[in-house]
C-alpha positions in Angstrom: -83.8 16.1 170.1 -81.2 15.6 167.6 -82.5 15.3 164.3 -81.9 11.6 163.1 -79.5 11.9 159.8 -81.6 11.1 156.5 -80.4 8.0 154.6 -79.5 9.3 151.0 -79.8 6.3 148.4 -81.8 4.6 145.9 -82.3 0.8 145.4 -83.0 -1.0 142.7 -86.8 -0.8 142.7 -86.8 2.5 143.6 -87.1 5.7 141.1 -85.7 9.3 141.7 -88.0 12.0 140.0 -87.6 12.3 136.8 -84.7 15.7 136.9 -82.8 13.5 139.2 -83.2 10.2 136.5 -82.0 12.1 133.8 -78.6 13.0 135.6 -78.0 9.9 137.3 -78.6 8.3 133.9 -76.5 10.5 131.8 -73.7 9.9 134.5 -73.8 6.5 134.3 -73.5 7.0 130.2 -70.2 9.0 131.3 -68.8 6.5 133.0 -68.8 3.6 131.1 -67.8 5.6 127.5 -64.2 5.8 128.1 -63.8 1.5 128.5 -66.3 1.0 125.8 -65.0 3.5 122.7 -61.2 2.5 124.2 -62.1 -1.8 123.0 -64.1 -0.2 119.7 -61.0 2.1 119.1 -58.3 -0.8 119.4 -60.0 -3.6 118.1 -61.3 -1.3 115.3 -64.8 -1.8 115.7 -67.3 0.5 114.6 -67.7 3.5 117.3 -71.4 4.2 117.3 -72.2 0.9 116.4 -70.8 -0.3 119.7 -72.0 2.6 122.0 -75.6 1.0 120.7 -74.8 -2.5 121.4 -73.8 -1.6 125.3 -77.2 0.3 125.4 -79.5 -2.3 123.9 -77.8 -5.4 125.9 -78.2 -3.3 129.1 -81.7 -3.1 127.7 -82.4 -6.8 127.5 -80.3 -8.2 130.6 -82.6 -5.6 132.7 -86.0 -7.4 131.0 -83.9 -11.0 131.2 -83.1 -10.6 134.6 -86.0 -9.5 135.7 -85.7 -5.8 136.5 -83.9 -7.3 139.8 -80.0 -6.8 138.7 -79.1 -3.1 138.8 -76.0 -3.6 136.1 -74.4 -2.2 133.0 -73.5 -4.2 129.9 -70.1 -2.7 128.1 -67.5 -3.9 125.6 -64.9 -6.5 127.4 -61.0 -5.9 127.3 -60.8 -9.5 127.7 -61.8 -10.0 124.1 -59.0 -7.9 122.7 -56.1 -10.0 121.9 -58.3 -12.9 120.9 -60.2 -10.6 118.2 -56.6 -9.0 117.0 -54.9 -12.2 116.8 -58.0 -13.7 114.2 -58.8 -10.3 112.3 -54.6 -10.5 111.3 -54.7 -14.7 110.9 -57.6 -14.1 108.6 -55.3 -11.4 106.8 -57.2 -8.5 107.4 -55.7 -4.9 109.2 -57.5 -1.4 109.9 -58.4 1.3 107.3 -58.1 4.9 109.5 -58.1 2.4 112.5 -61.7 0.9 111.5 -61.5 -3.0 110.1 -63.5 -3.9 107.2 -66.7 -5.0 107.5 -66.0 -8.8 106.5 -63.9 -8.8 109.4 -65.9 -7.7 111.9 -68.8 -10.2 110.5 -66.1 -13.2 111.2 -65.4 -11.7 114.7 -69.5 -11.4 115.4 -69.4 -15.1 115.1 -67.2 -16.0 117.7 -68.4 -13.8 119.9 -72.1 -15.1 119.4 -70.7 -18.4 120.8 -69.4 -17.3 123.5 -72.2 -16.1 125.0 -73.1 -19.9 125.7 -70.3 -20.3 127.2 -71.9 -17.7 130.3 -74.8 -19.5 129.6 -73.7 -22.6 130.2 -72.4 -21.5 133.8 -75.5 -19.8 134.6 -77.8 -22.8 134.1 -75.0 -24.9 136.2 -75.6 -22.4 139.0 -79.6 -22.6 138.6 -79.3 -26.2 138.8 -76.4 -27.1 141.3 -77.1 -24.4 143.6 -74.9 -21.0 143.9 -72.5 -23.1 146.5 -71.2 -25.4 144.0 -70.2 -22.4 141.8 -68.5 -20.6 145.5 -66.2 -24.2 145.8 -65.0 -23.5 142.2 -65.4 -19.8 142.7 -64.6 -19.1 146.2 -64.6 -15.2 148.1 -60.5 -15.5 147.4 -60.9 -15.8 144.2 -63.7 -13.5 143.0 -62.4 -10.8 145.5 -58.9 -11.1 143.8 -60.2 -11.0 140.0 -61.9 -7.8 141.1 -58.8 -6.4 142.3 -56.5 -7.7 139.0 -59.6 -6.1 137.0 -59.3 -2.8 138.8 -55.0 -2.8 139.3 -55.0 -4.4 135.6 -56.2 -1.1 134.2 -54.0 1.5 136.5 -51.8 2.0 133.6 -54.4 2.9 130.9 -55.8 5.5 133.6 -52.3 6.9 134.3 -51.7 7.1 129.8 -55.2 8.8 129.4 -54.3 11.3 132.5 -50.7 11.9 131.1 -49.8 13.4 128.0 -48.2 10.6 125.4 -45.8 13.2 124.1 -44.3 14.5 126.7 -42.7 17.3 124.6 -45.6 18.1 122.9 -46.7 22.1 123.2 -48.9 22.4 126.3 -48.3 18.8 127.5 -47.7 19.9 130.6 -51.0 21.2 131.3 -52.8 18.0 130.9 -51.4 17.1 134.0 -53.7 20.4 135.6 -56.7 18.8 133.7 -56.5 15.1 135.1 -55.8 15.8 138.6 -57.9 18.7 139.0 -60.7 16.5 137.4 -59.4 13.8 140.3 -59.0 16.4 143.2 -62.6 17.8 142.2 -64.8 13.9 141.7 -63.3 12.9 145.0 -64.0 16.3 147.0 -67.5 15.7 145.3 -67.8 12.5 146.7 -66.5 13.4 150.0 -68.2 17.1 151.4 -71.2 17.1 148.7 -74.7 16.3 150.1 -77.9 15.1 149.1 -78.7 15.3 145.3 -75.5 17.1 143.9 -73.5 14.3 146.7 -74.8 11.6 143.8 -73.2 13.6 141.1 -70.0 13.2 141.9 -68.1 12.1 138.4 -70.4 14.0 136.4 -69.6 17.2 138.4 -65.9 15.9 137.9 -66.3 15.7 134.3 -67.5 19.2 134.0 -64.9 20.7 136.5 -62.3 19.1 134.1 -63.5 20.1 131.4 -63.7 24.1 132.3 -60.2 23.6 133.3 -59.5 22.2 129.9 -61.4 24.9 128.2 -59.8 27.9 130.3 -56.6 26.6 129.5 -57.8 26.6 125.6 -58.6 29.8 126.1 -55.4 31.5 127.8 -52.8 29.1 125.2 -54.9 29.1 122.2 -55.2 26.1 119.9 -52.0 24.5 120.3 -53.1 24.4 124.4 -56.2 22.2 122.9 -57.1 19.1 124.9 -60.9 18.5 123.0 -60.7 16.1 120.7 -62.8 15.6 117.4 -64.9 12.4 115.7 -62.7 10.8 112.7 -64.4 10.7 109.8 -64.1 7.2 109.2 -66.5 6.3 112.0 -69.3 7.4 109.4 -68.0 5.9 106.5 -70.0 2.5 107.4 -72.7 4.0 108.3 -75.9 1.6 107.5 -77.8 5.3 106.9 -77.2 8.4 106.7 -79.4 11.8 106.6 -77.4 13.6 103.9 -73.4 13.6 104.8 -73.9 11.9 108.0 -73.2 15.3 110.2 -76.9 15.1 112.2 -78.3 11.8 111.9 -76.6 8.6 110.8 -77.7 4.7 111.5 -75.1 3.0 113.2 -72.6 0.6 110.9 -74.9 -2.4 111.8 -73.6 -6.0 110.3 -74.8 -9.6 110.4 -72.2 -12.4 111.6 -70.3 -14.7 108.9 -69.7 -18.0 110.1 -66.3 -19.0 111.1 -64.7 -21.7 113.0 -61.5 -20.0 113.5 -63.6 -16.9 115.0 -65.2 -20.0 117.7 -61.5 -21.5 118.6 -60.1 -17.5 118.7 -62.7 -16.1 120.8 -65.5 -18.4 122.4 -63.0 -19.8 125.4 -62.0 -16.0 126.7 -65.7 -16.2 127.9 -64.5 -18.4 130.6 -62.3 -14.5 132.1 -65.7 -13.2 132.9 -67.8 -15.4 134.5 -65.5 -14.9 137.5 -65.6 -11.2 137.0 -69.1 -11.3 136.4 -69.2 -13.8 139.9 -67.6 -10.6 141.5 -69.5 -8.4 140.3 -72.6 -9.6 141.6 -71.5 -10.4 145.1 -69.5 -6.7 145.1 -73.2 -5.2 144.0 -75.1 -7.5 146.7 -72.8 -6.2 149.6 -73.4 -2.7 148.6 -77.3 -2.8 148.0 -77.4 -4.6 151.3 -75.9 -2.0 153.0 -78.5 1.0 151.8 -81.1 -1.1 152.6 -80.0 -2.0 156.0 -79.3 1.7 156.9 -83.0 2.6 155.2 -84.6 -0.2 157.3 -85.7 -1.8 154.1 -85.7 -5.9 153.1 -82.4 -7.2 152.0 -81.7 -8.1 148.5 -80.7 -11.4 147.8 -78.8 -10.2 144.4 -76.1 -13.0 145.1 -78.6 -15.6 145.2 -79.5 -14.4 141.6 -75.9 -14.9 140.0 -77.4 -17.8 137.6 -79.6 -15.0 135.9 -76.7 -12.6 136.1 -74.6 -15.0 134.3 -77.3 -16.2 131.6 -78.3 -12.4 130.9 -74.3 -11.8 130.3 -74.1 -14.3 127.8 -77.5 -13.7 125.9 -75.9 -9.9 125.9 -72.7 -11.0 124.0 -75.2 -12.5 121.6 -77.0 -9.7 121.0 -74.3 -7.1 120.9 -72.7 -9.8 118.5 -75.3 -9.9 116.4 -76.0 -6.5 115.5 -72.1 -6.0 115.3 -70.9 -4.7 118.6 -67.8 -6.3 120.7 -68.3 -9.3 123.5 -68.7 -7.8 126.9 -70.0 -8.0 130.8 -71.6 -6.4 133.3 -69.1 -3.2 134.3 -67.2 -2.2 137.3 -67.1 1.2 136.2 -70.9 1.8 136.9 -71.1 -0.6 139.9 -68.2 1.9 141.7 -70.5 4.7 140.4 -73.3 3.1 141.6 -71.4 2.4 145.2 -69.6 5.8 145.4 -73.2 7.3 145.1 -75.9 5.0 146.3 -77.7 5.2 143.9 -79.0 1.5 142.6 -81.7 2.3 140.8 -82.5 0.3 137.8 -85.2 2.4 135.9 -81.9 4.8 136.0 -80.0 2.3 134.1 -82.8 1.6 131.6 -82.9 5.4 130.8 -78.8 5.2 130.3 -79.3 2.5 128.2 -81.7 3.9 126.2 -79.5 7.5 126.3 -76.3 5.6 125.0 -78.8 4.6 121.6 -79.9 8.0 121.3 -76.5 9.0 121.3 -75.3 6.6 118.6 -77.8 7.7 116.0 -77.0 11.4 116.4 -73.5 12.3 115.1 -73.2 15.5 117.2 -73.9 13.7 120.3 -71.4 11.6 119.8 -69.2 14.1 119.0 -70.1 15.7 122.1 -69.3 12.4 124.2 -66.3 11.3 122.2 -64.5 14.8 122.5 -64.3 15.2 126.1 -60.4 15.4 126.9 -59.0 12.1 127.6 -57.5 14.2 130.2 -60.7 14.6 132.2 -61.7 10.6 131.4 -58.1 9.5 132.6 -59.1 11.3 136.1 -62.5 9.7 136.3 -60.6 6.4 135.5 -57.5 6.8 138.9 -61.0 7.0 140.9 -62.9 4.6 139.3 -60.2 1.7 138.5 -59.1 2.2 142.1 -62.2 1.7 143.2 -63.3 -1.8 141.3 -59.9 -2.8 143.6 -61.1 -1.7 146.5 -64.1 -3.8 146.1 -61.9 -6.7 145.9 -60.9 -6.3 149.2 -64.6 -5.5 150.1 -65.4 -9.3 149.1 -63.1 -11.3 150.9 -63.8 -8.8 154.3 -67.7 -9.5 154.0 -67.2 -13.2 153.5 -64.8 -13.4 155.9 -61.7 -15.1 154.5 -59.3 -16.7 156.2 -56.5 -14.5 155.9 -53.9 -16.9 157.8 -55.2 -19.9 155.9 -52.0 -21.2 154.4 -54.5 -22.2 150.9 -55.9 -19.1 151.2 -52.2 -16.6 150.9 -51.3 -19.4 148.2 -54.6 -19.1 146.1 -54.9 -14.6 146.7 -51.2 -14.6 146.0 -51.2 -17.2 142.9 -54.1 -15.6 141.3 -53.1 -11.6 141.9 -49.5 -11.9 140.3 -49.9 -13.9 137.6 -52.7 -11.4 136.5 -51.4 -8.0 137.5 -47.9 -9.5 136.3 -49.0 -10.4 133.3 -50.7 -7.3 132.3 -46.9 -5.8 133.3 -45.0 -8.1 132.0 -46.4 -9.4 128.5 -49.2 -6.7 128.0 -51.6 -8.3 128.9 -51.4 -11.9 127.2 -49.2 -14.3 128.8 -47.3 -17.0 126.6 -48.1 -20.6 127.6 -47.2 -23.6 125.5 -47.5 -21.7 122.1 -50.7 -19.7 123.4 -51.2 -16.3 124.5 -53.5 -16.3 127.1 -55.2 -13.1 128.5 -54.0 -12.4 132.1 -57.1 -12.4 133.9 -58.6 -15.9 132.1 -55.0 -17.3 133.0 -55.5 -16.2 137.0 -58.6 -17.3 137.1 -58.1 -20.6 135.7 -55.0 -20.9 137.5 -56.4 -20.1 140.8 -59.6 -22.1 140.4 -57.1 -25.3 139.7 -54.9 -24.2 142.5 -58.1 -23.9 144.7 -59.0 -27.4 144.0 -56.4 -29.2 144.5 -55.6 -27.4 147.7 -58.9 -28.1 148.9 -58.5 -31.9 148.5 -59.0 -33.8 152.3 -60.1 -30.2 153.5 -62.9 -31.3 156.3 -65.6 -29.4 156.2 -66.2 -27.2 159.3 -69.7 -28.1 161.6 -72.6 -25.5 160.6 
């Protein structure tokens, strides 16, 4: 007889030994560094101070939710023009690209708020029922956020794989770092089996980064691709064990109330909960689907979207309160998580608890933060392309309508006016003095749209 093919996968209530833990979970730590140090980096918030806010709100949402939603917490892109627009109105700027702390205290206000914002949709949800949230936020619309959240962030992947100077010595070469980190993830992915088939962006990681180090090797310094810490990421340091170079406390900070910090930032809350929507019914379909082929129950994880929603927003209160950058749940690790199978959420709580390890040890860090941006712009052409993919994923498995006349206008509304206004206008789109971020503005836009077009629609028989 032919030997029936084993089902390789975890879900969430299941929990690999504890070698395999340890890998999954330091893979899942890989994956979501590059988006999260990227917002502390721009906005100029404090680098290990946010790697321990994405690890302690993964943390809680895990015991808030339940230990039934397999998801990551990480800083938002959303949040960036809204915190750079108050920090400069408030007449502060960067030091060695690191705000002051008075300014970050302002910002953990706002963001604070907006965490009852997500709240506030969640406890709609638990009270209205998930299908008045799917008329508002129908398969069309949560399927194309996905894809303007994964096509939104094509070009940062394409600027960390290239070099910036292109006439730089050895610029070239980064080029043989990035795609051979891309080539070797998705060959992992692909012809890898079993336990090292689950590996596949770590494995990447490392293959890009001997690349980068042979290449160091045969050009010398100026070939170089590692980078190193700054040393103002110590400087506000709560702590620090002699100069800081083994053990320093994150910069933690307590918010300063601000009203322009609540008008700047609380309304960009309103972006995630339909990327947040998405991201729950992208992890349902994919849980669903190892637990079909294992012959286990189904998981009803889009029937818990009110706890996913409440969980993000008592997460943006937490991060913002010990001085980290708003967030949400991340595509990165759900395409980890669907490129390996592996769902389990005790792995998740051990990433979580990896990533605060990792902010109170300054050579970890260093570690972490000088892997070539080479090898993360790689990870990021598989990754980003894959939070798109799931996009499409949606609308298959809920079966849109693709030659419904509302549905064409609603995908079609909603996907330019995001992926064009990341294109066009960088990302904030300038409407009647404002500058609104692309994906709130397609969201909004196509939930209005949606509405209206909806109006006199009679409802098809059961």
């Amino acid at each position: 007889m032919k030997k029936e093919k084993e089902i390789i996968g975890y879900l969430p209530d299941e929990k690999p030994s504890t070698g395999k833990l340890l890998l999954y979970a330091l893979q899942q730590v890989i994956v979501m560094f590059p988006a999260t140090i990227t917002v502390a980096l721009i906005t100029g918030f404090q680098v290990s101070t946010t790697i321990f806010a994405s690890g302690l709100a993964t943390l809680f949402f895990i015991l808030i939710t339940g230990k039934q939603i397999p998801l990551y917490y990480g800083s938002s892109f959303a949040y960036l023009s809204a915190i750079s627009g108050l920090v400069t109105a408030q007449g502060f700027a960067k030091v060695n690209g690191i705000l002051p702390t008075e300014a970050i205290q302002i910002a953990q206000f706002g963001i604070i708020m907006s965490g009852f914002v997500s709240i506030a949709a969640g406890l709609l949800v638990k009270f209205s029922g998930r299908n008045a949230v799917e008329k508002v936020l129908p398969p069309s619309i949560t399927g194309s956020i996905a894809m303007i959240i994964g096509l939104t962030l094509a070009g940062n992947a394409l600027t960390d794989a290239a070099p910036v100077d292109p006439s730089a010595i050895g610029a070239g070469w980064v080029w043989a770092v990035s795609l051979s980190t891309l080539f070797a993830t998705i060959i992992f992915s692909r012809y890898l089996k079993g336990f090292l088939g689950q590996l596949p962006l770590l494995l990447g990681a490392l293959f890009g980064c001997a690349v980068a180090t042979a290449i160091y090797l045969i050009g010398g310094s100026d070939y170089s691709q590692f980078r190193s810490l700054p040393a103002e990421a110590l400087a506000a340091s709560t702590w620090k064990l002699g100069d800081g170079s083994i053990f320093a406390l994150p910069a933690f900070s307590l918010p300063k109330a601000s009203l322009a910090a609540v008008a700047a930032i609380m309304p960009i809350a309103i972006a995630t909960i339909p990327e947040s929507t998405a991201h729950i019914y992208q992890l349902d379909i994919y849980v669903n689907d190892v637990a079909a082929k294992k012959g286990k129950k189904k998981y009803d994880l889009a029937d818990k979207l009110d706890k996913n929603l409440i969980g993000d927003g008592i997460c943006d209160m937490i991060s913002g309160f010990v001085g980290g950058p708003a967030g949400t749940n991340y595509g990165e690790n759900i395409s980890t998580m669907a490129i390996t199978k592996v769902f389990s959420i005790p792995v998740l709580v051990v990433a979580s608890i990896i990533a605060m390890v990792i902010s109170f040890f300054t050579p970890l860090i260093k570690v972490i933060y000088g892997i070539p941006l080479a090898v993360i712009g790689g990870l990021e052409i598989y990754l980003f392309g894959a939070i798109a993919a799931q996009g499409i994923a949606i609308m298959i498995e809920k079966k849109v309508d693709m030659f419904s006349s509302k549905n064409i206008a609603v995908i079609a509304s909603t996907m330019v006016i995001g992926i064009g206004g990341q294109y066009a206008f960088g990302g904030n789109i300038p409407f009647l003095g404002l500058n609104v971020p692309c994906i709130a503005g397609a969201a909004i836009f196509g939930i209005i749209l949606n509405l209206i077009l909806s109006i006199g629609e009679k409802k098809e028989a059961k």
